[in-house]
Backbone of each chain as ProteinMPNN parsed JSONL, in Angstrom:
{"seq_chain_A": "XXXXXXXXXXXXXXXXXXXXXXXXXXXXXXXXXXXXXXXXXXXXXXXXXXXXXXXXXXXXXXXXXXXXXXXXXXXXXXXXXXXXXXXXXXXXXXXXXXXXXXXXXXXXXXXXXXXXXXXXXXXXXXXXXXXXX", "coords_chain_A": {"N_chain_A": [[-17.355, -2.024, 13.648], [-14.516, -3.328, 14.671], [-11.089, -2.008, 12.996], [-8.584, -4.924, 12.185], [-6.314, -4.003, 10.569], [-5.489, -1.068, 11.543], [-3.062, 0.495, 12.597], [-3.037, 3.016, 14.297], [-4.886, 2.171, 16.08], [-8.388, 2.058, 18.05], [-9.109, 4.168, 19.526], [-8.544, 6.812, 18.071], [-10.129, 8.586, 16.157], [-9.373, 10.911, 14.006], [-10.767, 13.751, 12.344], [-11.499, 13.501, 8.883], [-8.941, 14.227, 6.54], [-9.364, 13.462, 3.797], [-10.454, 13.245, 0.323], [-12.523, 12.105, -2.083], [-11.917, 12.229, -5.643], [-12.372, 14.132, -8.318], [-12.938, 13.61, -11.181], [-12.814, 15.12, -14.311], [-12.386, 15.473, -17.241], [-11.658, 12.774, -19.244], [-9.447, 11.497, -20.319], [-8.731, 9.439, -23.55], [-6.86, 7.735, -23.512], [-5.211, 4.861, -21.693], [-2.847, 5.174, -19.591], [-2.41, 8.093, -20.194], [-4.835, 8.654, -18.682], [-4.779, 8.01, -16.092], [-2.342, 9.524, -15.137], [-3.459, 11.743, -15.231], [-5.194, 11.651, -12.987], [-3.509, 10.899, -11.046], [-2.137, 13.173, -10.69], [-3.973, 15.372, -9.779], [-3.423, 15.938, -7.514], [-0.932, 16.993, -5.079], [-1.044, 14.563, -3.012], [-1.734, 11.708, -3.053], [-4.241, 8.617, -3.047], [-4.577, 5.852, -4.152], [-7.35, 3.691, -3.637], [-9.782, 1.094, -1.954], [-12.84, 2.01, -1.936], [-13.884, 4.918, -0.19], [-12.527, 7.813, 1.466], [-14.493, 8.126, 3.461], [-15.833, 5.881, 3.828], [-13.794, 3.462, 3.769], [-13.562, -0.139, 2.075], [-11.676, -1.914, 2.569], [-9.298, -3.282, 5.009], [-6.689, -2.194, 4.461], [-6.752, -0.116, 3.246], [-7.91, 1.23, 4.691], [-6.53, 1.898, 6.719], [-4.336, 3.102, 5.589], [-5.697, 5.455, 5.01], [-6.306, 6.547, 8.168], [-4.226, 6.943, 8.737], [-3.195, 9.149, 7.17], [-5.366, 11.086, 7.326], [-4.555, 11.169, 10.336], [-2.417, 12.749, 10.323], [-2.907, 14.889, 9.267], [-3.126, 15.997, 6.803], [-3.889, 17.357, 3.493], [-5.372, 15.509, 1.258], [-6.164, 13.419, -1.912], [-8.489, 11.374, -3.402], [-8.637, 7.966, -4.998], [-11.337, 5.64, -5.481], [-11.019, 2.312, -6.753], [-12.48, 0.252, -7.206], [-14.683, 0.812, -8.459], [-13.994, 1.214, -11.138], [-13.15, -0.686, -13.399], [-10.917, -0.788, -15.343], [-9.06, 1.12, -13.775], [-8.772, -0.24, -11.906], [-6.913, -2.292, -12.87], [-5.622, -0.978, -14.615], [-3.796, 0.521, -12.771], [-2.158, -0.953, -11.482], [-0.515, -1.605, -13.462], [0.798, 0.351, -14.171], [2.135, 1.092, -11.824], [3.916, -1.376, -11.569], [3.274, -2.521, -9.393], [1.01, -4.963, -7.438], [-0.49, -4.174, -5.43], [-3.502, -2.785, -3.682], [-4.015, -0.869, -1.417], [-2.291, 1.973, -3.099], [0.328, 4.528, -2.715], [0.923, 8.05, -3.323], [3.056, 10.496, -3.539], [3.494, 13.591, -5.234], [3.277, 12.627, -7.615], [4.881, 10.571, -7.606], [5.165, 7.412, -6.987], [4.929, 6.027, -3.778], [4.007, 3.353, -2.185], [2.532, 0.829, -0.878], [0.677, 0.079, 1.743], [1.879, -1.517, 4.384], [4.429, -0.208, 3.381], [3.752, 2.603, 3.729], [2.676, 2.402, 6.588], [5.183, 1.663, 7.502], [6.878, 3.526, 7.323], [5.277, 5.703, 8.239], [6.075, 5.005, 11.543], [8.777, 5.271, 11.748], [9.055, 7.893, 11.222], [9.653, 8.671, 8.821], [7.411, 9.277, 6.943], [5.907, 11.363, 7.779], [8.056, 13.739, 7.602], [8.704, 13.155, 5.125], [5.866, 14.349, 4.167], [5.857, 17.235, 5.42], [5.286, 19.247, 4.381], [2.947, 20.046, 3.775], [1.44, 19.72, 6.271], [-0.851, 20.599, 8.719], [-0.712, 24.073, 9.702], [0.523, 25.2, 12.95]], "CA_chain_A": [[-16.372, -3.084, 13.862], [-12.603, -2.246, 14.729], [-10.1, -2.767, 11.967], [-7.253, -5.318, 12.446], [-5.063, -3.505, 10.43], [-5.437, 0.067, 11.98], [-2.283, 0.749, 13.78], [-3.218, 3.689, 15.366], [-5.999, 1.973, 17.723], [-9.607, 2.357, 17.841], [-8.824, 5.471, 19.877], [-8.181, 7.644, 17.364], [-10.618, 9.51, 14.95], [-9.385, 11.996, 13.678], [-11.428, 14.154, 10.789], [-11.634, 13.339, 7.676], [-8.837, 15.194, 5.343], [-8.713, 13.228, 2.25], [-11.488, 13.769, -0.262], [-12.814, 11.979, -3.349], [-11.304, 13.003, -6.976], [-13.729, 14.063, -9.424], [-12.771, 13.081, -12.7], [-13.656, 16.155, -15.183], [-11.914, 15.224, -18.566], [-11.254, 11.463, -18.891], [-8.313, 10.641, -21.603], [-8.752, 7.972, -24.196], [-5.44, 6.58, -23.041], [-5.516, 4.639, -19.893], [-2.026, 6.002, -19.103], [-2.877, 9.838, -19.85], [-5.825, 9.38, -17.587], [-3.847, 7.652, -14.993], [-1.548, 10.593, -14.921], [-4.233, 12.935, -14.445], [-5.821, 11.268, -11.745], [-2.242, 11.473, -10.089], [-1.692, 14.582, -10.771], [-4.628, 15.994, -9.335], [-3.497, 16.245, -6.333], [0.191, 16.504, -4.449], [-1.069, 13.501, -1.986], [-3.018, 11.089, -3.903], [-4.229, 7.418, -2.754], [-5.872, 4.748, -4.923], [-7.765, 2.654, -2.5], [-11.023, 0.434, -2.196], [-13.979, 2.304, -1.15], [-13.658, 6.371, -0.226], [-11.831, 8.205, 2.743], [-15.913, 7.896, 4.474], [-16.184, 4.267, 3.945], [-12.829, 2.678, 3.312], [-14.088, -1.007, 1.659], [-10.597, -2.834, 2.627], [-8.854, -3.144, 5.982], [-5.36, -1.751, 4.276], [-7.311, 1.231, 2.932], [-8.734, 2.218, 6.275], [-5.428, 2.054, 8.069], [-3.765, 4.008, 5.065], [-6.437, 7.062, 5.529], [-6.698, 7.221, 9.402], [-2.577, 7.779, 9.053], [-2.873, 10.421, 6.629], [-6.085, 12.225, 8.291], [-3.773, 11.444, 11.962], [-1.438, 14.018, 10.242], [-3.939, 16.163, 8.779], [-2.49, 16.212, 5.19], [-4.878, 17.414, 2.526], [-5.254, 14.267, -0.319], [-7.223, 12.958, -2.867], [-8.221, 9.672, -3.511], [-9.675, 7.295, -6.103], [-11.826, 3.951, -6.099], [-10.979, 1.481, -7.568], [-14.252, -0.593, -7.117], [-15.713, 1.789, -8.965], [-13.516, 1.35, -12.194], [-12.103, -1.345, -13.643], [-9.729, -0.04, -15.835], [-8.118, 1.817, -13.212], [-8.355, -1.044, -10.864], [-6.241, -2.819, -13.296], [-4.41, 0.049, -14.707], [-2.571, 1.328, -11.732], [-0.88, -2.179, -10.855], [0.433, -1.626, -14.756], [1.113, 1.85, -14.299], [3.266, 1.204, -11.063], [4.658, -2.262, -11.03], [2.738, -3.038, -8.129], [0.492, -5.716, -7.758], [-2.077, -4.176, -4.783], [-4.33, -1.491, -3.703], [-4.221, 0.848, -1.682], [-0.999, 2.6, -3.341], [-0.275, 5.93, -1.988], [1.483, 8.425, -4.361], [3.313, 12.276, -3.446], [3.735, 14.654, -6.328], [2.93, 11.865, -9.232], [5.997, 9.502, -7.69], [4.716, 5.932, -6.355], [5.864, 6.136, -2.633], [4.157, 2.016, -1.199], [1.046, 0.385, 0.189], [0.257, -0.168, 3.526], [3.278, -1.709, 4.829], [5.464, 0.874, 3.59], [3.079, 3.724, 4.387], [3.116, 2.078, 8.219], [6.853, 1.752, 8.284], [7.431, 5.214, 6.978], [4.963, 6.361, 9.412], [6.421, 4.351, 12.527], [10.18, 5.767, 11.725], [8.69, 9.497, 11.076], [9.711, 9.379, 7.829], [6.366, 9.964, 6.079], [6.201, 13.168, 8.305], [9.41, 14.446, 7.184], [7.746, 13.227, 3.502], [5.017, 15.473, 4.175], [6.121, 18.295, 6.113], [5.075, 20.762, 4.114], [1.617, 19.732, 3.512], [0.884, 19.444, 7.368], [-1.258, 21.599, 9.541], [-0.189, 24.828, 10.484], [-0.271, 24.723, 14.166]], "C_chain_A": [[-14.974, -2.496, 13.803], [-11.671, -3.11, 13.259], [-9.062, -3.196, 12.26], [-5.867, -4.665, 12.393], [-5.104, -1.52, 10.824], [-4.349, -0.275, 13.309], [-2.217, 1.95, 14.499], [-4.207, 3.839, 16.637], [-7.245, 2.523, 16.944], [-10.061, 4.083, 18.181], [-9.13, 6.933, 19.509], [-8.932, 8.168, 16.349], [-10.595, 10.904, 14.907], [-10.539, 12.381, 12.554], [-10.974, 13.938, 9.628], [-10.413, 14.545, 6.423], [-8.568, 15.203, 3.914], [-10.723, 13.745, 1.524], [-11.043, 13.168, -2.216], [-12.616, 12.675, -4.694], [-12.398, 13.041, -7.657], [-13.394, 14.466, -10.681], [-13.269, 14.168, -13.477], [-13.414, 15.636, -16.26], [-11.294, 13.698, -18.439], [-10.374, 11.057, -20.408], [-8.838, 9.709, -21.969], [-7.814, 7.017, -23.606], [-5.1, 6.061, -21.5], [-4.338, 5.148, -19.254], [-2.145, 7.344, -19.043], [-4.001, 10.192, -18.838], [-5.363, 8.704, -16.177], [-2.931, 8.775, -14.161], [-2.075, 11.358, -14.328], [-4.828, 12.837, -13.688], [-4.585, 11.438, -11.166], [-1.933, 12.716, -9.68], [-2.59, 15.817, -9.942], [-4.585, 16.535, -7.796], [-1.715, 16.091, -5.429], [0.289, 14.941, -3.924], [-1.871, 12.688, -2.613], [-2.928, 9.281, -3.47], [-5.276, 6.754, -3.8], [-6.213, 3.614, -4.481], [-9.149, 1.91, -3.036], [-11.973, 0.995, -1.143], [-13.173, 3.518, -1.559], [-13.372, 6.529, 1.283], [-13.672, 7.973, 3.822], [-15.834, 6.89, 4.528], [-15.27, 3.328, 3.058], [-13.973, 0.858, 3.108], [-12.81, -2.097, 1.802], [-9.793, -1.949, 3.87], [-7.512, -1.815, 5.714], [-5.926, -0.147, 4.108], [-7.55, 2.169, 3.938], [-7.576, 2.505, 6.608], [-4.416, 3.59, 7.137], [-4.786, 5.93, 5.228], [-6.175, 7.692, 6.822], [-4.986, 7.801, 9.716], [-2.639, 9.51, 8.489], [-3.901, 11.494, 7.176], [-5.257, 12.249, 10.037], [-2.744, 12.734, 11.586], [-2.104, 15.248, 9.815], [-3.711, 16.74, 7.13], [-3.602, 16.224, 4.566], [-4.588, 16.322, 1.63], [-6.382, 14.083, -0.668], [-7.259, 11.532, -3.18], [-8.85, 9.177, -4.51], [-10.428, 6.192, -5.641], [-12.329, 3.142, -6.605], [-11.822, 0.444, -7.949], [-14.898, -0.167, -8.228], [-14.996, 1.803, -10.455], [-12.484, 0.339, -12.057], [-11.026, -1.134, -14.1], [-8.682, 0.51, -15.194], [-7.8, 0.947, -11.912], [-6.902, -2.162, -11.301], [-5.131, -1.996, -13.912], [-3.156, 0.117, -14.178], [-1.575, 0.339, -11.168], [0.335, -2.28, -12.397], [1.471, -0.755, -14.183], [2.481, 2.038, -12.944], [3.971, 0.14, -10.923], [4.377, -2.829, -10.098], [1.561, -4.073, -7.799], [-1.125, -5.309, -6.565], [-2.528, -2.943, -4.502], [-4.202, -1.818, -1.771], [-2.678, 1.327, -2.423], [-0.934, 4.404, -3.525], [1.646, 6.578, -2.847], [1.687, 10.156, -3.855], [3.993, 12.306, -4.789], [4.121, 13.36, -7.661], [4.503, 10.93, -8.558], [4.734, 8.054, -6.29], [5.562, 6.065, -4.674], [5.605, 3.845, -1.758], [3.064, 2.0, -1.286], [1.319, 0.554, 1.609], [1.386, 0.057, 4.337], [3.967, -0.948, 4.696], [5.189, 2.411, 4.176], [3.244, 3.505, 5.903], [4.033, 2.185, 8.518], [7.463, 2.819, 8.526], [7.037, 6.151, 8.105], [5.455, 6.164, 10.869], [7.953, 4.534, 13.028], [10.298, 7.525, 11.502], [9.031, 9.869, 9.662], [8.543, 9.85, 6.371], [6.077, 11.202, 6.908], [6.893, 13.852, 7.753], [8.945, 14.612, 5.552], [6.617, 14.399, 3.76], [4.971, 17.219, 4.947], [5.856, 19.632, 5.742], [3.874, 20.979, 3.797], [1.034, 19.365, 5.484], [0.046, 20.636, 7.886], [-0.765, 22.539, 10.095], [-0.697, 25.144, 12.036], [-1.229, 26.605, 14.87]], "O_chain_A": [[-14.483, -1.569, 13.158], [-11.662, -4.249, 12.793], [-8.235, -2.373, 12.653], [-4.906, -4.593, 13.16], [-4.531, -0.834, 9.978], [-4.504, -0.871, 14.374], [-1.347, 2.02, 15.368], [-4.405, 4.66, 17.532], [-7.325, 3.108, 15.864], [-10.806, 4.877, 17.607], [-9.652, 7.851, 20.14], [-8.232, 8.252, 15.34], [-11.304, 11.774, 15.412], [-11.149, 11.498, 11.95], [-9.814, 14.293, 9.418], [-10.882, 15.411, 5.684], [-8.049, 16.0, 3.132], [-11.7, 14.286, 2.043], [-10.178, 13.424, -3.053], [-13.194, 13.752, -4.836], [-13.279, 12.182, -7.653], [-13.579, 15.591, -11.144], [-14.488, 14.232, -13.317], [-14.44, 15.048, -16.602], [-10.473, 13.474, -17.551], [-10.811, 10.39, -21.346], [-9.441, 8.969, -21.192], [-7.977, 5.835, -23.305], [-4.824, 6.707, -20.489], [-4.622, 5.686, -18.183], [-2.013, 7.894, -17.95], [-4.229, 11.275, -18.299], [-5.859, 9.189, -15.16], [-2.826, 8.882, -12.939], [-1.716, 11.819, -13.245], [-5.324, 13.895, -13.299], [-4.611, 12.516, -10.573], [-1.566, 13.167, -8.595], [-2.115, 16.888, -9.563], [-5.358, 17.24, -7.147], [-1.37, 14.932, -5.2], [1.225, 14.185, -4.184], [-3.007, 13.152, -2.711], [-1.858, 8.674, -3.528], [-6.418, 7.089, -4.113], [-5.612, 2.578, -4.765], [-9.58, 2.03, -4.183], [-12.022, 0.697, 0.05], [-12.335, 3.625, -2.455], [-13.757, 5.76, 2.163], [-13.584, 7.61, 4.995], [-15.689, 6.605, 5.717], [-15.606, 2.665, 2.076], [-14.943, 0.668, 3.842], [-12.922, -3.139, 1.157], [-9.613, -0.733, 3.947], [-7.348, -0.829, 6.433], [-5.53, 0.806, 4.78], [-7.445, 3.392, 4.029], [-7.493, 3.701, 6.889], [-3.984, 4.621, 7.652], [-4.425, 7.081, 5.475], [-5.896, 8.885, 6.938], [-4.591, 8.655, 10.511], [-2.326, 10.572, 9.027], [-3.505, 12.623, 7.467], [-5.388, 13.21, 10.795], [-2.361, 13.551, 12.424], [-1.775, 16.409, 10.057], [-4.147, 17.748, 6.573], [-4.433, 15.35, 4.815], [-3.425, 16.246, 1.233], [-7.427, 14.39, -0.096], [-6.33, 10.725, -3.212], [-9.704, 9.895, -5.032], [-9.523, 5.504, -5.167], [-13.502, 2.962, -6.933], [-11.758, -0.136, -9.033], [-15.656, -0.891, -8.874], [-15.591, 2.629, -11.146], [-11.519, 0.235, -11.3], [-10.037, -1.249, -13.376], [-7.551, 0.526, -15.679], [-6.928, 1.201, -11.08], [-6.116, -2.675, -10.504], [-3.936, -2.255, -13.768], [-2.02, -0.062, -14.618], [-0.523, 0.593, -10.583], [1.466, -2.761, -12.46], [2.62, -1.019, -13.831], [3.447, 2.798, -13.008], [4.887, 0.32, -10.12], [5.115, -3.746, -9.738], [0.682, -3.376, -8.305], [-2.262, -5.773, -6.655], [-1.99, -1.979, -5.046], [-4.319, -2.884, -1.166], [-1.801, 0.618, -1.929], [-1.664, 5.21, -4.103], [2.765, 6.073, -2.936], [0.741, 10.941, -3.795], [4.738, 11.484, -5.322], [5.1, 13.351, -8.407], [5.265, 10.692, -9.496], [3.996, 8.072, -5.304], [6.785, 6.189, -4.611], [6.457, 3.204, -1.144], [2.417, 2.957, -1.712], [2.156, 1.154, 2.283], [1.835, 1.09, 4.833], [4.496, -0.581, 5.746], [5.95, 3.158, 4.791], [3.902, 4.339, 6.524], [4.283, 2.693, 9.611], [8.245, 3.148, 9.418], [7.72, 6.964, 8.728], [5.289, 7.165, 11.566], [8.401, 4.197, 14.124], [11.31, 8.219, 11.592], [8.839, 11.002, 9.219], [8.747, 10.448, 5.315], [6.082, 12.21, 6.201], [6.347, 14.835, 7.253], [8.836, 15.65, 4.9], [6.924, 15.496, 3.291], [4.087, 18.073, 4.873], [6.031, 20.703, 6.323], [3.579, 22.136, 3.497], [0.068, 18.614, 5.616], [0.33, 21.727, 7.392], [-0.21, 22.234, 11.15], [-1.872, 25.302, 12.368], [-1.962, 26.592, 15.86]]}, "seq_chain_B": "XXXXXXXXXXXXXXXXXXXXXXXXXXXXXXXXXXXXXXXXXXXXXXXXXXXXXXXXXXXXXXXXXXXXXXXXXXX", "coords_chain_B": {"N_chain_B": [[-3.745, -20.533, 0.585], [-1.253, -22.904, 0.266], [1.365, -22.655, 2.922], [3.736, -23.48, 2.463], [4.421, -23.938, -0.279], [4.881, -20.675, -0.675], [6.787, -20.02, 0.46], [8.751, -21.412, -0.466], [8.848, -20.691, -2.826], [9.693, -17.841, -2.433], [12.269, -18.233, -1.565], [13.522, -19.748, -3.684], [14.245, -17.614, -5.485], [15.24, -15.875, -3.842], [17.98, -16.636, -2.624], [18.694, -16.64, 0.061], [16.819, -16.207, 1.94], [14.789, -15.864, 4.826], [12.074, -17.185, 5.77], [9.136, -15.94, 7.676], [5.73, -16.891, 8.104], [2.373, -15.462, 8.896], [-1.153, -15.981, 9.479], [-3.233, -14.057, 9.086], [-6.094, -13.806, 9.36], [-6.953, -15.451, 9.741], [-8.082, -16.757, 7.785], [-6.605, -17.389, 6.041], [-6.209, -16.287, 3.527], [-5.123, -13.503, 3.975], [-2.344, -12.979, 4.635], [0.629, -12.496, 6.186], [3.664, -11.729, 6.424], [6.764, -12.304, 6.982], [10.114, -11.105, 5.8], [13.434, -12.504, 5.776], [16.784, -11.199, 4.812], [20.217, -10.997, 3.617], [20.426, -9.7, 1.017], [19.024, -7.609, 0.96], [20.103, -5.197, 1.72], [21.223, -2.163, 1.808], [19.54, -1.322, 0.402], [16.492, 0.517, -0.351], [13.333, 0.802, 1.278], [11.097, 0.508, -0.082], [12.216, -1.08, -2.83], [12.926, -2.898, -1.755], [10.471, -4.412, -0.875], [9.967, -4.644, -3.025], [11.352, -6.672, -4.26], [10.356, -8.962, -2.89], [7.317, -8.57, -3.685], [7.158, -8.869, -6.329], [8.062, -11.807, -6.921], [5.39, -12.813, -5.668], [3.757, -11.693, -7.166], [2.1, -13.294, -9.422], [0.5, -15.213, -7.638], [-1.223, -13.04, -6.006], [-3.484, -12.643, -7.804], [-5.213, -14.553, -7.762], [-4.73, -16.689, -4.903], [-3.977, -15.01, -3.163], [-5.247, -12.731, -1.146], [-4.291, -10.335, 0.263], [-1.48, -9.179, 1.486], [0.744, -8.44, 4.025], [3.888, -7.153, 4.082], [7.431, -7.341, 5.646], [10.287, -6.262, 5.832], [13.501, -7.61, 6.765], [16.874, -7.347, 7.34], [19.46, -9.827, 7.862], [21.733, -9.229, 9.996]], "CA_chain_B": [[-2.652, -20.767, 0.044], [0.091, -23.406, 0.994], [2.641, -21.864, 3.5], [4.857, -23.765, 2.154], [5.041, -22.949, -1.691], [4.82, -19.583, -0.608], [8.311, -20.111, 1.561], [9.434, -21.912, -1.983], [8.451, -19.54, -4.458], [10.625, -16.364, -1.94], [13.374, -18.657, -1.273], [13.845, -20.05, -4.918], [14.456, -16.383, -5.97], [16.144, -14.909, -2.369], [18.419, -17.635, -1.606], [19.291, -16.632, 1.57], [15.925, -15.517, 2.705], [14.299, -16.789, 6.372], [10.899, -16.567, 5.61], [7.817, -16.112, 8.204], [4.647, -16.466, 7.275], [1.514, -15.962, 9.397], [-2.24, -15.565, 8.92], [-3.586, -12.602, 10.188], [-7.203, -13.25, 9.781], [-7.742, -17.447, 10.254], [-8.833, -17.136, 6.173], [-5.314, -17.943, 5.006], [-5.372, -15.481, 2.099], [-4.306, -12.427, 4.387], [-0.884, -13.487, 4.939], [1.935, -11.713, 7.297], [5.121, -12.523, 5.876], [8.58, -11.612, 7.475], [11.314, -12.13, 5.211], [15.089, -11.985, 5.878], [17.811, -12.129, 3.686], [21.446, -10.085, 3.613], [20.21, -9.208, -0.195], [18.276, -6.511, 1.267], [20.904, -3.795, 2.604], [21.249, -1.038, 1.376], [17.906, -1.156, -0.695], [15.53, 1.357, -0.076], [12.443, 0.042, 1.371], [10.276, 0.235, -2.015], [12.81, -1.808, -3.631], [12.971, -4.706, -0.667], [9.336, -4.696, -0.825], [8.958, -4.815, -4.748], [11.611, -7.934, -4.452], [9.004, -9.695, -2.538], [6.233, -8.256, -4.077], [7.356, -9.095, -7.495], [8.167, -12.92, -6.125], [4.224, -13.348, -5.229], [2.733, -10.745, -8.207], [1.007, -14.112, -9.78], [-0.392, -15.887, -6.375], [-1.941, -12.402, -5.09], [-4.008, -12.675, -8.562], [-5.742, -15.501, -7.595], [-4.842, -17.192, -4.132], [-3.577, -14.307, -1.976], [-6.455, -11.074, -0.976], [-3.25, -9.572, 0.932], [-0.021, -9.422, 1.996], [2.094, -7.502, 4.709], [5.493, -7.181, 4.073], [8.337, -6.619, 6.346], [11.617, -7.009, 5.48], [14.729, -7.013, 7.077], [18.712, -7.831, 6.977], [19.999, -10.381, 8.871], [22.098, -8.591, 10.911]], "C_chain_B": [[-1.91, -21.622, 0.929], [1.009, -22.486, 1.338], [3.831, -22.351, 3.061], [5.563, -23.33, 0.982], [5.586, -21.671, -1.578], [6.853, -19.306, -0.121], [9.52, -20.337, -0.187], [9.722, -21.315, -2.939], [9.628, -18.17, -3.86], [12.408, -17.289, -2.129], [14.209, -19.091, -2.541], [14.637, -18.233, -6.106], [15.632, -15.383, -4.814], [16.665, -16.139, -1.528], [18.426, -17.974, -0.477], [18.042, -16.385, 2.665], [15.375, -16.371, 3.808], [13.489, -15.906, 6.042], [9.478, -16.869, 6.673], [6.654, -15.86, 7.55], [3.669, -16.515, 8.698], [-0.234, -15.509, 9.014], [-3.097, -14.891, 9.249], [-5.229, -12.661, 10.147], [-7.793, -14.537, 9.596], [-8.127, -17.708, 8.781], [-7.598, -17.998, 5.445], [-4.972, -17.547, 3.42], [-5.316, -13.95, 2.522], [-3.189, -13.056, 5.126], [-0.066, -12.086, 5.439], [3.115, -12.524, 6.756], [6.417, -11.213, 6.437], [9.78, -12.728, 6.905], [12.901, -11.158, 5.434], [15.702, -12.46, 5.348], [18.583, -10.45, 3.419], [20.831, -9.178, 2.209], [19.189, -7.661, -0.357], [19.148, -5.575, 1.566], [21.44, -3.35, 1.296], [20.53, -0.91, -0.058], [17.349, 0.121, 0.038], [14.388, 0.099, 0.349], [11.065, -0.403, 0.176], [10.978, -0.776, -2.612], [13.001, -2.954, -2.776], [11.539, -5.059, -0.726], [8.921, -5.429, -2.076], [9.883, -6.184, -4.872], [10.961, -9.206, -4.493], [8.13, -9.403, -2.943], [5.886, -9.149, -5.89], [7.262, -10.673, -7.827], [5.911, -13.643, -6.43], [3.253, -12.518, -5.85], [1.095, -12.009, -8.683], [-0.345, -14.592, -8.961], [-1.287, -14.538, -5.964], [-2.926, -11.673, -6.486], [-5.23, -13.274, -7.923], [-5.947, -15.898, -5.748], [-4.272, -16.516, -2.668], [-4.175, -13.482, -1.875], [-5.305, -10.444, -0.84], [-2.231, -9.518, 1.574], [0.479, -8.523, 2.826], [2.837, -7.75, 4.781], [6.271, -6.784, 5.416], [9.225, -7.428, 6.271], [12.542, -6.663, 6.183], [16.014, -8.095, 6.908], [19.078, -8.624, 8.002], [21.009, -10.531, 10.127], [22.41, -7.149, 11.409]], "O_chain_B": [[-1.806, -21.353, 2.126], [1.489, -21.658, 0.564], [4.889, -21.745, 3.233], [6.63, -22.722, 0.889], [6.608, -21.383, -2.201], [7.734, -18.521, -0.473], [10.476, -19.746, -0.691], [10.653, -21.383, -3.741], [10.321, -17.577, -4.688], [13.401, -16.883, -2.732], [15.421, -18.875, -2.558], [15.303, -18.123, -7.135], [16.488, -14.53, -5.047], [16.272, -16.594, -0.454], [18.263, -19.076, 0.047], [18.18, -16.365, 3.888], [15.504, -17.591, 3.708], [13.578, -14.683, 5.936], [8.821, -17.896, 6.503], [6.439, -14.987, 6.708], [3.946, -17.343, 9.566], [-0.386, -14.617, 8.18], [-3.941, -15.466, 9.937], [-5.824, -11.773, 10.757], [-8.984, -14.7, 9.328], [-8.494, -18.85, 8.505], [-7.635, -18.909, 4.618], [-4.192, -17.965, 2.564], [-5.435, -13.11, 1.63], [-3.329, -13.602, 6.22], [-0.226, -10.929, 5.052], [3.317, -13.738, 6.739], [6.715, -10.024, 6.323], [10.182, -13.876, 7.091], [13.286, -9.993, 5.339], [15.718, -13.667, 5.106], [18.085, -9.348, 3.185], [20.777, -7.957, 2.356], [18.825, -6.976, -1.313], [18.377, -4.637, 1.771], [21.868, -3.858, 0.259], [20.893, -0.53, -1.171], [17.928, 0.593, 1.016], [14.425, -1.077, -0.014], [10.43, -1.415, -0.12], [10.191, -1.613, -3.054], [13.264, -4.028, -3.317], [11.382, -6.273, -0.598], [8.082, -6.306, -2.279], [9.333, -7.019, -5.59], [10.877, -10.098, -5.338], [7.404, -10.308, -2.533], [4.907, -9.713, -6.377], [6.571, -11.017, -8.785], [5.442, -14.547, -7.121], [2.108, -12.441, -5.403], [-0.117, -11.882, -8.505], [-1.542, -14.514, -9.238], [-2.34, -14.932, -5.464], [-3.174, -10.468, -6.448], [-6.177, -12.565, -7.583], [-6.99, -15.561, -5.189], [-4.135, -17.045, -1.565], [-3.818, -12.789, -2.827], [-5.022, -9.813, -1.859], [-2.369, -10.136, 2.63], [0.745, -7.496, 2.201], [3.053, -8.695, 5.54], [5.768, -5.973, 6.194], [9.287, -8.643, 6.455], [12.661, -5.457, 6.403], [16.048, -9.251, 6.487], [19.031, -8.13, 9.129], [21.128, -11.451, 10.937], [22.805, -6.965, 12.56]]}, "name": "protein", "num_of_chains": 2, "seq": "XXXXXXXXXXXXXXXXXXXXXXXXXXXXXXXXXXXXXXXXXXXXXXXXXXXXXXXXXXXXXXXXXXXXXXXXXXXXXXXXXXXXXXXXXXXXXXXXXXXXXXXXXXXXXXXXXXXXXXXXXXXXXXXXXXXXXXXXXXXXXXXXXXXXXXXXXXXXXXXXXXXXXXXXXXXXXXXXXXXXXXXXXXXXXXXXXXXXXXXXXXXXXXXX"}
């Protein structure tokens, strides 16, 4: 089934370059393990479902941007843990999922991930994490 | 969700704001909202978002799945 909110078309599959976090050491403190799930990775998204089988329209559209650029990331989900489903709306002020995060700073959801992408400035954000051609 | 509260609840907080709403998937709790209001310039877009975001934190508990934002300045 095509996703509404995919603005780069049905068109478009690229490969796959995000990739599931795997939790080794899990903090008592839901903020210290918040962190280190951030941290794990420059590019980090906390979505519903996994970069294979996004589980929410916003989720999908936020992956097929960041695999359209080819940026290595890591992702979490939140399905899969309450705590961190409820956490991370503490932890950033934000109230939804997917929320997509460079070098441990909160950058948006969807919407701002789309806008950013649609004005080039999540390129310019990632430019150094892109594919060498 | 009422389109209307929704209009009530932005506008009660962003005086000035001209608020669209539409429903992007016939369910009426994925909402499209375009809001304008001068109170936006020279925000960053994180911080025009989290105005509105902040606005409709309670409702997208309960009576909203999802929201797309887009904000802009009225002229």
């Amino acid at each position: 089934m095509s996703n509404p909110f995919n603005v780069l078309g049905d068109q478009s599959t690229p490969p796959n370059s995000g990739q599931e976090h795997q939790e080794q050491e899990k903090s008592e403190n839901l903020n210290e393990r918040i962190k280190g799930i951030v941290g794990s990775s420059d590019i980090f998204l906390f979505m519903k479902g996994t970069p294979e089988a996004p589980q929410c329209g916003f989720s999908a559209n936020v992956c097929a941007l960041l695999n359209h650029l080819g940026v290595p990331y890591k992702t979490f989900n939140v399905l899969a843990d309450m705590d961190i489903r409820q956490g991370i709306k503490d932890y950033s002020n934000w109230p939804t999922i997917p929320q997509f995060y460079v070098k441990g700073q909160f950058v948006g959801g969807n919407d701002i991930i789309t806008e950013l992408y649609e004005n080039g400035e999540l390129q310019e954000m990632l430019k150094d994490y892109l594919p060498k051609e | 969700m009422d389109f209307e509260k929704i209009k009530i609840l932005i506008t009660n907080k962003i005086e000035d704001a001209d608020v669209e709403i539409t429903d992007l998937t016939g369910t009426r709790d994925h909402l499209g909202l375009v809001v304008s209001s001068n109170q936006f310039k020279g925000k960053m877009l994180i911080e025009q978002h989290r105005m509105v975001m902040d606005i409709l934190k309670e409702s997208l508990k309960e009576e909203i799945h999802a929201v797309k934002i887009k904000t802009v300045t009225k002229d």
